[in-house]
C-alpha positions in Angstrom: 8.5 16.9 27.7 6.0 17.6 25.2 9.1 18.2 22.1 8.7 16.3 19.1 11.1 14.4 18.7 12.9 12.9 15.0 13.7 8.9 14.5 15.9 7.5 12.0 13.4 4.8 10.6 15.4 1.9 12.2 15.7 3.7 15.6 11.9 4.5 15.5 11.2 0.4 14.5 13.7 -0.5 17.7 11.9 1.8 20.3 8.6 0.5 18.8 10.2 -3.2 19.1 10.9 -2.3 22.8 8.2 -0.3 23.9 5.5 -3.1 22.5 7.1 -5.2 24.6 7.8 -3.4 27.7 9.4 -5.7 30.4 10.8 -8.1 28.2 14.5 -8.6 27.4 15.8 -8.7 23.5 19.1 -10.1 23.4 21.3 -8.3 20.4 20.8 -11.6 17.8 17.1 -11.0 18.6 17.1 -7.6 17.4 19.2 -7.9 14.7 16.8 -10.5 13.6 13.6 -9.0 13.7 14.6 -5.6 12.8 17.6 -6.2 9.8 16.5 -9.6 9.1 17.8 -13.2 9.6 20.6 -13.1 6.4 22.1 -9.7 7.9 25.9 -9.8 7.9 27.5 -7.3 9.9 28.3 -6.3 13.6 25.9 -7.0 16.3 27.3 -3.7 18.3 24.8 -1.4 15.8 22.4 -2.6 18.1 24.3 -0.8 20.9 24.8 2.3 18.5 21.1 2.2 17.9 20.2 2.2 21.5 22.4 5.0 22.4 21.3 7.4 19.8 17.8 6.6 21.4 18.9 7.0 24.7 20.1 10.6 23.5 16.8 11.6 22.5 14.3 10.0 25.3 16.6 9.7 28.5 17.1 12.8 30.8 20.4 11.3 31.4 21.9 8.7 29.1 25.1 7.9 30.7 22.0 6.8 33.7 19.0 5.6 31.2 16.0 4.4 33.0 13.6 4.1 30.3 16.2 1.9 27.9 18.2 -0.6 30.4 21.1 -2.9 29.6 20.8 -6.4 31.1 23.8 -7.5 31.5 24.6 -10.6 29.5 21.3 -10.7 27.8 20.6 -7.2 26.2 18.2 -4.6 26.1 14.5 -3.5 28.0 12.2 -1.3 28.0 10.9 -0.1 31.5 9.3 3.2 30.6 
């Protein structure tokens, strides 16, 4: 839409992770691994939190993201 748009650092390395990747599935221990590193201790869900404040900032509708999808059982991708 042509706004610019403010990241935390860890939501911009997450929508980086994704968007690199486009089309391929990150399950939540992926994430977590590659973006807090393999000795973090603490609950896989801020993955979720991460992904919804993204959602809030690049989705015309996050309750309906299209850009950011859950697969169910697996985790997160990045369609565009």
């Amino acid at each position: 839409k042509g706004e610019l748009l403010e990241f935390r650092p860890r939501e911009f390395e997450l929508l980086a992770l994704l968007v690199e990747n486009k089309g391929k599935a990150y399950t939540r221990d992926q994430i977590l691994e590659k973006l807090w590193g393999i000795d973090y201790y603490g609950d896989i869900r801020t993955v979720d939190v991460h992904v919804r404040w993204i959602r809030e900032k690049i989705e015309n509708d996050p309750g309906h993201p299209v850009r950011i999808v859950t697969i169910r059982g697996i985790g997160y991708r990045f369609d565009g």
